[in-house]
C-alpha positions as a Python dict, from the first residue, in 0.01 Angstrom:
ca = {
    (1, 'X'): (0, 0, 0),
    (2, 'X'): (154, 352, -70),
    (3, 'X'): (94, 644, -91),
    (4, 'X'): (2, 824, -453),
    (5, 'X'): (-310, 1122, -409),
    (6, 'X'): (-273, 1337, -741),
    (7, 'X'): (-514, 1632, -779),
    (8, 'X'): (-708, 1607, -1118),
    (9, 'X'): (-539, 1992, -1190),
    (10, 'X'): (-225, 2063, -1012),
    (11, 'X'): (-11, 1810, -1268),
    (12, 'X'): (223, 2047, -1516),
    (13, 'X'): (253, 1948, -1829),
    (14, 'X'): (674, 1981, -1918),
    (15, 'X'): (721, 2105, -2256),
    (16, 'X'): (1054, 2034, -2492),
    (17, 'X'): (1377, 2043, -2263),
    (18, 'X'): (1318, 2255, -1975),
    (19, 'X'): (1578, 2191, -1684),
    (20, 'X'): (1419, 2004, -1402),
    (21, 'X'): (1302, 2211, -1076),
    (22, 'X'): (1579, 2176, -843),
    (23, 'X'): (1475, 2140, -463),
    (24, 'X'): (1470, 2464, -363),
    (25, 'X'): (1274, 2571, -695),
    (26, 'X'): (987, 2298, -620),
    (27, 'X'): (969, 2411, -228),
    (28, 'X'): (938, 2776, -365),
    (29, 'X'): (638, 2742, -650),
    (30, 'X'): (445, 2459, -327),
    (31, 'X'): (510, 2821, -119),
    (32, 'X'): (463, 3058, -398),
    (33, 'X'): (109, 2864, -456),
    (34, 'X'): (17, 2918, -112),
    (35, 'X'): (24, 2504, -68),
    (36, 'X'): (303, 2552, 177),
    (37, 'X'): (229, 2738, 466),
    (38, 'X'): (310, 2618, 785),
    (39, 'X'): (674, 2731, 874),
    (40, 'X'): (757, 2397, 1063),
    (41, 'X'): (631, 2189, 764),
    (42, 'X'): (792, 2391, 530),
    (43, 'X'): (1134, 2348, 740),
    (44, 'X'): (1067, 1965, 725),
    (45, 'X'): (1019, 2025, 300),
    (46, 'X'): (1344, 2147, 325),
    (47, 'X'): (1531, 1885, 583),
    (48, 'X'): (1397, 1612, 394),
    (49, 'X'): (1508, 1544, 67),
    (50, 'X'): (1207, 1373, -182),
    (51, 'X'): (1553, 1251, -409),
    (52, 'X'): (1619, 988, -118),
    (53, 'X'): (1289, 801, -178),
    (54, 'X'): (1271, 816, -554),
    (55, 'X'): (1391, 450, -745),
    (56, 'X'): (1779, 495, -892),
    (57, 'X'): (1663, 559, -1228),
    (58, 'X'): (1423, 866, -1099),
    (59, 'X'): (1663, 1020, -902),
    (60, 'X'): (1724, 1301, -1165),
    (61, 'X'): (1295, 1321, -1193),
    (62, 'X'): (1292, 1398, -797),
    (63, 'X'): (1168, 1693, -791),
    (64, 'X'): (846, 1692, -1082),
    (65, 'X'): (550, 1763, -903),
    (66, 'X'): (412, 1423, -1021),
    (67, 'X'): (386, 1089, -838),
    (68, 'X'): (711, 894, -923),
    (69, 'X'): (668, 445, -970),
    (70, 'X'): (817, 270, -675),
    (71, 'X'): (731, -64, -749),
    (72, 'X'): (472, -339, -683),
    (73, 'X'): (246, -112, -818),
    (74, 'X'): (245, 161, -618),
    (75, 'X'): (379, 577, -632),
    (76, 'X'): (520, 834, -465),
    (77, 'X'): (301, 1082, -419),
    (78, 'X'): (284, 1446, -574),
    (79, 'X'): (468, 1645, -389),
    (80, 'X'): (185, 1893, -384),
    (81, 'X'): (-51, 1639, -274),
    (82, 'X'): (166, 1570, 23),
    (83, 'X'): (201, 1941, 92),
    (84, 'X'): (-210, 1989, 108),
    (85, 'X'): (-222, 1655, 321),
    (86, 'X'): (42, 1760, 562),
    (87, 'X'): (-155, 2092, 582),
    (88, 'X'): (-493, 1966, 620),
    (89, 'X'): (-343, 1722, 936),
    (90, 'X'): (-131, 1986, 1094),
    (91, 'X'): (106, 1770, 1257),
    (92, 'X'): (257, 1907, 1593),
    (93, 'X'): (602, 1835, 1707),
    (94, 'X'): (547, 1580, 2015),
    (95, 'X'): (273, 1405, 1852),
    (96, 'X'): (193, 1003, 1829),
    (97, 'X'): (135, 998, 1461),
    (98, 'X'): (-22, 678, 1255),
    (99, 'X'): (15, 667, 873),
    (100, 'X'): (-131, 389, 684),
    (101, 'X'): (60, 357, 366),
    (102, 'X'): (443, 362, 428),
    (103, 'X'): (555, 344, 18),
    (104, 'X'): (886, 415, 27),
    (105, 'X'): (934, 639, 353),
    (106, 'X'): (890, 998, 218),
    (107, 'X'): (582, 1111, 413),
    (108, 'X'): (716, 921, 696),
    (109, 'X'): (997, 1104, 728),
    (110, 'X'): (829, 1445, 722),
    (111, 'X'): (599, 1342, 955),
    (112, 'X'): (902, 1245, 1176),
    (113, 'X'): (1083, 1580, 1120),
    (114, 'X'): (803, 1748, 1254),
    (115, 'X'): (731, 1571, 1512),
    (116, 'X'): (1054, 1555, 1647),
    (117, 'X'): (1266, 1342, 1912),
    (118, 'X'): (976, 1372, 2107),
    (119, 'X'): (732, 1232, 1941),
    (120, 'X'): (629, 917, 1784),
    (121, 'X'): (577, 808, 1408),
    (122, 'X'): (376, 417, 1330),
    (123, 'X'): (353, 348, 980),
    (124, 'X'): (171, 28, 838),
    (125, 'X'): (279, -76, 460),
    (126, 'X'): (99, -357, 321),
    (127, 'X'): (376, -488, 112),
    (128, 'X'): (642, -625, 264),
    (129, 'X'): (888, -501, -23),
    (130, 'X'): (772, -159, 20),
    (131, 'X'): (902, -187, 393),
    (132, 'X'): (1178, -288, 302),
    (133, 'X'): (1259, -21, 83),
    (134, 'X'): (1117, 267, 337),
    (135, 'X'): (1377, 130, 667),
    (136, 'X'): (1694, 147, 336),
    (137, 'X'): (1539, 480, 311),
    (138, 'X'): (1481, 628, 647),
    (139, 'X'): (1831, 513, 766),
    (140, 'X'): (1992, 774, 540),
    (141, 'X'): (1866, 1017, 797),
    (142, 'X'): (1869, 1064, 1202),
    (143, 'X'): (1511, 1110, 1283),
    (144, 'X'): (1248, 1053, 1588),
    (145, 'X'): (1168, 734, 1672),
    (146, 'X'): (987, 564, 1371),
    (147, 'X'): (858, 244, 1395),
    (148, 'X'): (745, 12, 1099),
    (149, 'X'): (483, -248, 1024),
    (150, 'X'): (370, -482, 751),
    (151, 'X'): (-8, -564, 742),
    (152, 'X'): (-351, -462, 667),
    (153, 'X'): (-402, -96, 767),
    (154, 'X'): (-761, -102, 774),
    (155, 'X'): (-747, -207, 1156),
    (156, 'X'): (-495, 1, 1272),
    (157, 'X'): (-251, -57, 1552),
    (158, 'X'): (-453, -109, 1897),
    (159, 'X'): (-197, -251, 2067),
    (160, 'X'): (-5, 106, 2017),
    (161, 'X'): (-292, 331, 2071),
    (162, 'X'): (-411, 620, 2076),
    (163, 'X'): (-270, 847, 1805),
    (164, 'X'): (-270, 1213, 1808),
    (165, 'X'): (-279, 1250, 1415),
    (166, 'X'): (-389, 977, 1175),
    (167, 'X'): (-281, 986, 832),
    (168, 'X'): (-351, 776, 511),
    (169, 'X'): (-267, 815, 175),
    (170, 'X'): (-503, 567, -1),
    (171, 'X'): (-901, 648, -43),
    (172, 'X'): (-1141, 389, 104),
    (173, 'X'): (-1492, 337, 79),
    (174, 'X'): (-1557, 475, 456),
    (175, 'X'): (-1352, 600, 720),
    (176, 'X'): (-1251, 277, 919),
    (177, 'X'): (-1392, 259, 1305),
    (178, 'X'): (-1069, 127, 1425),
    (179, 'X'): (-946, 468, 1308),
    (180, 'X'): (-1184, 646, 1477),
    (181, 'X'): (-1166, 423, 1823),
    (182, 'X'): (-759, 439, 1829),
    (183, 'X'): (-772, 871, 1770),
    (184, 'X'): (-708, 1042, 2091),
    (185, 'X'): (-997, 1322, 2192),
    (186, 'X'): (-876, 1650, 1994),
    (187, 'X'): (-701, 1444, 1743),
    (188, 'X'): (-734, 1471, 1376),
    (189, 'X'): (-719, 1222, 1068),
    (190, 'X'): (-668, 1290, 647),
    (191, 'X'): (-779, 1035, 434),
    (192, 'X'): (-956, 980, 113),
    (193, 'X'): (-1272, 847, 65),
    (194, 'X'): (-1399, 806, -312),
    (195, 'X'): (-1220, 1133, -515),
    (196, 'X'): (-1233, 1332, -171),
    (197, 'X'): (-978, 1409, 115),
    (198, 'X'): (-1147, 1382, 466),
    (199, 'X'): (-1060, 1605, 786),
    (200, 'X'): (-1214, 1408, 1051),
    (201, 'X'): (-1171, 1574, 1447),
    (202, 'X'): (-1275, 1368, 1733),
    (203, 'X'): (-1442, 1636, 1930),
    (204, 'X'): (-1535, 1346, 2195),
    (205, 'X'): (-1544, 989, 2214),
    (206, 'X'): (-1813, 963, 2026),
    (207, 'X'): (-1840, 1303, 1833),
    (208, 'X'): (-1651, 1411, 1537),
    (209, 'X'): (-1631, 1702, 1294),
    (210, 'X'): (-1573, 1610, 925),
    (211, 'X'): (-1423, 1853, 634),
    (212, 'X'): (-1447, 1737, 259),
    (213, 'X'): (-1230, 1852, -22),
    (214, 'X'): (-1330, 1779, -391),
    (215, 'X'): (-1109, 1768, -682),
    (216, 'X'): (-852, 1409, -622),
    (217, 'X'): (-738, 1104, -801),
    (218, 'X'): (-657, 831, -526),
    (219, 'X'): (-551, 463, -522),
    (220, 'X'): (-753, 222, -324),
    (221, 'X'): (-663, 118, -6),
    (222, 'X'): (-550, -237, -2),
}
């Protein structure tokens, strides 16, 4: 399972042989946009570098805004997809954070930037490969502590609950109650459902307040 969210009208269409965007150039037009806001999620765009989870032969493609093939069928995502989704969930440094949908470790290791030493990352990847391919990844940096899972991410981790922030990056047919049971009161999840991205707050243990956004492409959640 991995992550690949493309909005149906923020893809650019490269004509004849312009240089790729360099880093600093893609960070820029996400801020420039107004898709990048937050100043500690824009320091985590910088700190973490999307050319360290991009296949070999991509490497010089690292910076497109375009979801990139990692294998076994799966992407990763735009990076202005992952900008709006790290926006929406507004991660705080400190946090227990759950993503469903390792892929190959990008939006793991943002979410562990932001969230510092101090806080926690759990990330479940349905394909074992894909795992393996996300630990090669986030060793090439010295983040928070991340920990890793294969399995079905429909059911969440209860044994680790509950989660500050939940986030996935493949759409659903409904928001999954173990989801919703294993978010801490005040705590937020993004996810797809259908062609939408969700905002879901857990006013109370029973309550929540739901935001939908129009205008996506997801994968299905496996």
């Amino acid at each position: 399972m991995a992550g690949l969210v493309s909005p149906k009208h923020g893809i650019p269409v490269r004509v004849g042989t312009l240089p790729p965007l360099t880093k600093e150039q893609l960070i820029q037009k996400l801020i420039s946009e107004k898709t990048l806001v937050t100043p500690q999620i824009i320091k985590a765009f910088k700190n973490i570098d999307r050319k360290d989870f991009v296949l070999t032969q991509d490497k010089n493609r690292a910076y497109e805004d375009r979801p990139l093939s990692i294998g076994y069928g799966a992407t990763i995502s735009q990076p202005t997809t992952v900008a709006i989704m790290l926006e929406k969930l507004q991660p705080q440094s400190g946090e227990k954070i759950l993503e469903i949908g390792t892929g190959s470790g990008y939006m793991t290791a943002l979410l562990a930037e932001i969230a510092g030493k101090e806080g926690k990352v759990f990330s479940i990847e349905y394909v074992s490969e894909l795992k393996g391919l996300a630990e090669f990844n986030l060793r090439k940096y010295n983040l928070g502590s991340i920990a890793l899972f294969t399995g079905d991410g429909k059911v969440g981790l209860k044994n680790y609950s509950s989660f500050d922030r939940i986030i996935s990056s493949a759409s659903g047919r409904e928001m999954p109650r173990s989801w919703k049971n294993q978010l801490t009161v005040g705590g937020r999840i993004v996810a797809p459902l259908g062609d939408e991205l969700v905002v879901l707050d857990k006013v109370s243990k029973r309550r929540f307040k739901e935001k939908r956004y129009e205008g996506f492409i997801f994968v299905p959640l496996q």
